[in-house]
N, C-alpha and C positions, 0 to 999 in steps of 0.2 A: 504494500500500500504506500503510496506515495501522497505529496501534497505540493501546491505551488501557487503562491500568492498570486494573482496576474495585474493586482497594480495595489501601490500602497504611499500613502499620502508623507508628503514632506512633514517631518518636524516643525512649528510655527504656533502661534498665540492664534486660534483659529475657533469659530463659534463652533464648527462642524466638519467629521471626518468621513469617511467612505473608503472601504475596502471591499475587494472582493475575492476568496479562493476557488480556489480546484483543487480536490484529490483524485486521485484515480484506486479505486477500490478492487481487488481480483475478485472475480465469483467466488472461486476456494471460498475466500473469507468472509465473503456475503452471505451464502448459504448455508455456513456450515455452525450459523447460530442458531442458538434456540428461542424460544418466546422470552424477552427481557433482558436477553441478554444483548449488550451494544459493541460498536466499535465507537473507538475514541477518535476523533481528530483533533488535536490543538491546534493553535493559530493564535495571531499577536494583531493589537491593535490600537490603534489611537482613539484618547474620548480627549473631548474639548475642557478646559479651553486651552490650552498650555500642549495638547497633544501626548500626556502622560502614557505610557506603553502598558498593557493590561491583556494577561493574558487569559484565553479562552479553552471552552473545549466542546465539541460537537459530541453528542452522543449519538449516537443512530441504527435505530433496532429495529434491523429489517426484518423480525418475522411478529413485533409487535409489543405489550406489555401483555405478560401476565395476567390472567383474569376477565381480559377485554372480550365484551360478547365480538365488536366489530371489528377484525382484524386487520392494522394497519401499520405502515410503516410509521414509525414514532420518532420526530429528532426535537431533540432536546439540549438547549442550549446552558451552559453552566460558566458560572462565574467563578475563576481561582481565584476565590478571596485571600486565598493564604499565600499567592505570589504579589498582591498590590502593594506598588512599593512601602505607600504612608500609612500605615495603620493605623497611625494612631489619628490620620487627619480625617476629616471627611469627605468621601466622595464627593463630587463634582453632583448637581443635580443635572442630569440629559435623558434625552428623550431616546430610545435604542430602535431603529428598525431594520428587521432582516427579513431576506426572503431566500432560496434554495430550490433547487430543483436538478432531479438525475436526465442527465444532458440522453435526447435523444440519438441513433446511430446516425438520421441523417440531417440533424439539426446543424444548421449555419448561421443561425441569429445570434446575438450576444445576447445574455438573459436580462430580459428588463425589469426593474423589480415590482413594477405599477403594474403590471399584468401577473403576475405572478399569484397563482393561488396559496401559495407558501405564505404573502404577503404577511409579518407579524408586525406591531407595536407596543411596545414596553418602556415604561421607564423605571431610570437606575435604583428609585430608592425601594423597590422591588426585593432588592437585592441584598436589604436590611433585614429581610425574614428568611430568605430561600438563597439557594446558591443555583438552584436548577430549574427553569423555565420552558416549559415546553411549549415547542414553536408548530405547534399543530402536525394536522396525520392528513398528507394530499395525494398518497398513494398505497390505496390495497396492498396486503402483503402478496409475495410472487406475481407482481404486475410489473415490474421494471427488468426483469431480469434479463430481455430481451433486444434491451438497449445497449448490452456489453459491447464494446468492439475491441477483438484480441482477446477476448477475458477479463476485458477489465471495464466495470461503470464507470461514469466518472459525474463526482458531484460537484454543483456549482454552487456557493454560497456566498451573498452579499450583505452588511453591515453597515448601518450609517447610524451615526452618531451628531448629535448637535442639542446645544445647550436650552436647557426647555427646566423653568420652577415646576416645583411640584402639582401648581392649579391644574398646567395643560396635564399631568397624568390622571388629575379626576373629570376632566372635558373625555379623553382618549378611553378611559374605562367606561365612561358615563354613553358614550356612544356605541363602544363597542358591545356593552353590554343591553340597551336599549333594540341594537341590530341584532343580537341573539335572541329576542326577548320572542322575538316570531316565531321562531324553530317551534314552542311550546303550542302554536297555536293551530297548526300543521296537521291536518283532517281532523280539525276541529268544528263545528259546524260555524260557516261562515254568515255574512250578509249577501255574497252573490254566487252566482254558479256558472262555471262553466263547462259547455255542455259538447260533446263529440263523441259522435260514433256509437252511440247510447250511453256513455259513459256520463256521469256529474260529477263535479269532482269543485267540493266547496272547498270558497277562499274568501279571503277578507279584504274588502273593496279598499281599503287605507294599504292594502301591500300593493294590489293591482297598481294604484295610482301611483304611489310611488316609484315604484319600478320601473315602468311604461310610460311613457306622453301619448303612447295611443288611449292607452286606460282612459290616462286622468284626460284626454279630450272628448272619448267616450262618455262618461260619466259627468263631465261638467254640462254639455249639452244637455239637450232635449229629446234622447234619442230612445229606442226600441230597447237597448238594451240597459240603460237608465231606468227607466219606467219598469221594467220586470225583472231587474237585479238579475239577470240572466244573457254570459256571451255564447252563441252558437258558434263552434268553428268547425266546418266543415272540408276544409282545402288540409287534413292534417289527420293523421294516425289519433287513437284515443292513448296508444303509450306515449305519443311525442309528447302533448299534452301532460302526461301524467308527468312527465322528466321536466316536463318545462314548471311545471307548477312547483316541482319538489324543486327547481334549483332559486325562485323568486324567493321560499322560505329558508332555503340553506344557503345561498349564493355561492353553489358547486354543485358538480353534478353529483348522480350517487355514489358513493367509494365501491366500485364496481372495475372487474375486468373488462373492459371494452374489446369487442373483434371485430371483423368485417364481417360477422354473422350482424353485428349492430347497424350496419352501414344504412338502410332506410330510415332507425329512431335517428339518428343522427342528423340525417340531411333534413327528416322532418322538422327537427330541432333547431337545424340553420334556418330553416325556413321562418317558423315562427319567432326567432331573433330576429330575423330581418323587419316580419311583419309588423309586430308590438315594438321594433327600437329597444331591444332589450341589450345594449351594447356588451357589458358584461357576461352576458351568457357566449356570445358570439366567439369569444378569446378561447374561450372553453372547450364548443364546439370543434375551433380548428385545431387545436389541438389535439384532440384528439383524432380527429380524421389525420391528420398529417403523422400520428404513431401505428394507424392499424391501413393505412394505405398500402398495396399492392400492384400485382400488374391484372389483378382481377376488378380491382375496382376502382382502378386511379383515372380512367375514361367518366365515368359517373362522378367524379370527385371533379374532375375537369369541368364538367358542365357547371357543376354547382359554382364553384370558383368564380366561373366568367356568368352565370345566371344573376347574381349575387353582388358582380365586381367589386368582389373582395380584391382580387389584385396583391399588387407588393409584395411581400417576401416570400406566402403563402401560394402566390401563382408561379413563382419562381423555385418553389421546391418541387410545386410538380409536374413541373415543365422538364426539373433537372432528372426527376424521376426516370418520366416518360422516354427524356431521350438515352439515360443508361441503359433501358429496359426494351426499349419499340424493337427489337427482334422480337421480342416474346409478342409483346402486345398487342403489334399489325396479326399475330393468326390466331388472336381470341376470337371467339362469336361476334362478340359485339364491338370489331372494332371496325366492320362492315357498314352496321347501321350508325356510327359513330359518324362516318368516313361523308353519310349519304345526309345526316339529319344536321350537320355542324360543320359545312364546306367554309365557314371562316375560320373555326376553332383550329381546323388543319391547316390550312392557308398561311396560319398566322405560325404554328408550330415549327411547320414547312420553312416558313423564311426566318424563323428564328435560327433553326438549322445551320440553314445554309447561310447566314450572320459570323454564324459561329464558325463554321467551315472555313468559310472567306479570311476571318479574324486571324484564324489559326493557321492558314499558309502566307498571308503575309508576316506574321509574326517567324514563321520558319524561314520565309526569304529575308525578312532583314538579321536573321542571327548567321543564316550561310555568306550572307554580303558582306557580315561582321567579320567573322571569320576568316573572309577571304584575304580582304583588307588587312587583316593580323598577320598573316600569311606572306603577302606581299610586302609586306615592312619589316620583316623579318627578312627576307631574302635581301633588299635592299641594304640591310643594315649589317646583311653579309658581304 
């Protein structure tokens, strides 16, 4: 197991710091825990304001805690109190937030921490009771194991730190706990219903609103669905729906194995994010499609992509897919009707291609012209 910071802030009198690591973890060592039991990672880092060095340790138990009906990957952040230089002084008051996440195989993005479901907030005087902070459970156990490349996972973890009194930590609890406050209310009988496929499935018109601007425009109006506390949707699975409702009260999807057997609740799921503006489910969504993507289903994932123009980086994974892959995928079934229903999707593929092509032999003639040139200056200079 290895570790490597991949950036770490200057020494300096600073309100606020930011770091972020990488380990690289072997299966061996990932699998061959039990329930509770963790892997250490340490790591060093600066809190404001003076930049004082403070060191840390990741705990992370890949097959869960102990006792836990729902099994999940558990990381848990710990403060070595008993290495901070000044003991006898007091901590600095700052606000701590980190997020983390096991790097997918064909992930290219840097990890952002504002989408990150990892996302945690903490502050230091926290740390006057406890030494260990758990920074949430955003992956099923044996759900990641898949993402190894070589043998080895690798986890990415980020840290920011900046100077925050103790009020903003009862504003940060006061919300955070206010936002959990829903979860309890979760097939409770609500004030409206939503109705699909025969299915009802009560909620509480103060989350819809929230959540959604189509909601709260629905309901501020004078509309059919106002007036009888009831939304019909019928362009939509009654599971998508059911996923979409449980993720408005948890703000994540379910701690569930995702496959490409999921691939319809999925794009259902895209769908009504797009429909209701539900931004945040959206992040979720591709993510997940962009882990259980294949050469069976990255044609149907394409559609959606450009149906959708999601675009950006997302369009450019499986773009980069398709062209590792397009021996296989030109003699699937449906890459015939792909070929016959979406003559711009290919078009566009096609010159992306051939972009690429063009790119990549002038770039091999100016290295041969490079060369050459070295070649003849050498003889010259014989």
């Amino acid at each position: 197991m290895s570790s490597s910071p991949l950036s770490f802030p200057t020494p300096s009198t600073c309100a606020s710091f930011s770091s972020m690591f990488s380990w690289k973890i072997s299966l061996e060592d990932w699998t061959e825990l039990s329930e509770g039991q963790a892997l250490r990672l340490g790591f060093e880092s600066m809190i404001p304001p003076d930049g004082k060095k403070v060191m840390w340790t990741l705990k992370v138990c890949p097959k869960g805690m102990l006792g836990e009906e729902r099994k999940n990957v558990v990381v848990i952040l710990r403060f070595n109190k008993d290495d901070y230089d000044d003991k006898d002084e007091a901590m600095p008051q700052f606000q701590i937030e980190t997020a983390y996440r096991i790097r997918k195989s064909c992930e290219t993005r840097p990890m952002d921490m504002s989408k990150c479901r990892s996302l945690y907030s903490i502050h230091s005087s926290v740390f006057e009771k406890t030494h260990n902070i758990y920074l949430g459970e955003s992956y099923p156990v044996n759900s990641v194991e898949h993402r190894a490349v070589d043998g080895f996972l690798t986890l990415e973890f980020e840290m920011k730190t900046h100077l925050a009194p103790k009020l903003q930590l009862l504003s940060t609890v006061c919300k955070q706990e206010f936002l959990s406050n829903f979860e309890q209310f979760y097939q409770e009988a609500g004030d409206v219903k939503i109705v699909c496929g025969g299915r009802e499935f009560s909620c509480h018109k103060l989350l819809l609103t929230s959540q959604s601007p189509v909601f709260k425009a629905m309901f501020e109006t004078d509309s059919k669905e106002k007036q009888e506390n009831c939304v019909h949707i019928a362009d939509c699975t009654p599971e998508a729906v059911d996923e979409f409702v449980f993720f408005l009260y948890f703000a994540m999807l379910r701690p569930t194995i995702y496959t490409s057997a999921d691939l319809e609740l999925l794009l259902g799921l895209v769908h009504l994010t797009s429909k209701y503006q539900v931004e945040m489910l959206m992040a979720s969504c591709l993510d997940v499609l962009m882990d259980i993507m294949d050469v069976d289903n990255v044609l149907q994932i394409m559609v959606v992509v450009d149906k959708y123009d999601i675009g950006g980086c997302v369009l450019e994974m499986v773009s980069d897919f398709m062209k590792a892959n397009i021996a296989v995928i030109v003699n699937k079934e449906d890459w015939g009707e792909f070929f016959v229903n979406y003559p711009s999707l290919v078009k566009d593929f096609i010159l992306n291609m051939n972009r690429e092509l063009i790119h990549t032999k002038d770039a091999l003639k100016t290295e041969k012209e490079y060369h050459r040139e070295v070649r003849d200056t050498i003889t010259i200079d014989e």
